[in-house]
C-alpha positions, 0 to 999 in steps of 0.5 A: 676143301683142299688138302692144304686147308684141311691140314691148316684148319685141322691144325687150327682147331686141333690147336684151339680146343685144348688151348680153349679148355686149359684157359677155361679151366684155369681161370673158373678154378682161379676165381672160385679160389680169388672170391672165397667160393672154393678153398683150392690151392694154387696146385688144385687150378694147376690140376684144374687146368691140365684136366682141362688140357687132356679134356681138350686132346682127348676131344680133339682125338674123338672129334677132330676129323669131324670138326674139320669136314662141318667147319665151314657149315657150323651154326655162326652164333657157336663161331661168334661165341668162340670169337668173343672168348678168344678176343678175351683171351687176347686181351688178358695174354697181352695186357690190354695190348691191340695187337691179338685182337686185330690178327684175331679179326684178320683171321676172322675175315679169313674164315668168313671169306672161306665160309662163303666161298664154300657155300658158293655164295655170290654178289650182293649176300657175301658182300652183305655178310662181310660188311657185317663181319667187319662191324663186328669185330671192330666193335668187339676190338673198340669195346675191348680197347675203350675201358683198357685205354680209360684204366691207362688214364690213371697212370701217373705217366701218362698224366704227366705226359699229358699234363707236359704236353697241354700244359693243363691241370691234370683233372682237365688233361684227364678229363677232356684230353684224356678221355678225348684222345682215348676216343680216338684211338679207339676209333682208329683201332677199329677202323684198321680192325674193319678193313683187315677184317674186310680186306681178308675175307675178300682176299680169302674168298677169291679175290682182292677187292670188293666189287659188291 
């Protein structure tokens, strides 16, 4: 690993563990406060949730050298989850809005590639486990967007958009229209997910195109 992507990935993971513990923190108080569970004051989850922060720095202090030497070795179903918690994140931060979710792949795509150049992988494997990256995350980014774009249906904006523009009732444009045209952004958003994620684990990896 070079100079100039150790201090990339340090800053990355650096960045992500505090950012990590901060959001965990926050909305496990915040909800235990929403559902009854625990009486704690909005000044409690703050506290929660700058614990959290300094649990975070404090790691990064401890560990972060480390973390950054076995960062392209570490267990791929330990970066899977940590993919999943980030994309939740995106999600929330953005309000339901893509466009965390596809950089998050993009970046994503980054890693793999650097993961298998690292393991001086070749041929038909990398091609393999970038297919499979690619899958994945625009899985994760089609389910993340489906129920947000059905939630987006009982919009009353949106109902009369699609009521203007078919000329429909409005159970028949939510109905049919509605729930087709959601489909099929959906399936857009992952389609661009796919190749960015692709795109950038073969760029990452050392070169532009696949050749596998």
């Amino acid at each position: 690993m070079t100079k100039t992507e150790s201090i990339a990935v340090g800053l990355a993971v650096g960045i992500l563990c505090p950012l990590l513990l901060f959001v965990l923190f926050w909305w496990v108080t915040a909800t235990l406060s929403m559902y009854h569970v625990l009486r704690i004051p909005e000044s409690g989850i703050a506290a929660a949730a700058f614990t959290g922060l300094a649990l975070g720095v404090t790691l990064d202090v401890l560990y972060l050298k480390r973390w950054i030497l076995g960062f392209y070795s570490v267990d791929i179903r330990a970066m899977v989850l940590l993919y999943l918690c980030c994309s939740v994140m995106a999600v929330a931060f953005l309000m339901g809005l893509p466009v965390g979710n596809i950089v998050l792949g993009t970046l994503a795509g980054v890693y793999i590639g650097r993961r298998q150049y690292h393991a001086a992988r070749s041929g038909e494997s990398v091609s393999k486990t970038i297919r499979k990256a690619s899958l994945f995350t625009a899985l994760v980014t089609g389910a993340e967007a489906l129920p947000i774009g059905l939630l987006a249906l009982n919009e009353d904006w949106i109902v009369e958009w699609l009521q203007v523009s078919t000329g429909m009732d409005s159970w028949v444009a939510i109905g049919l229209l509605g729930i087709g045209l959601i489909l099929l952004l959906c399936a857009v958003l992952m389609t661009v997910q796919f190749w960015c994620t692709k795109t950038m684990a073969w760029i990452a990896f050392g070169r532009g195109d696949d050749r596998g």
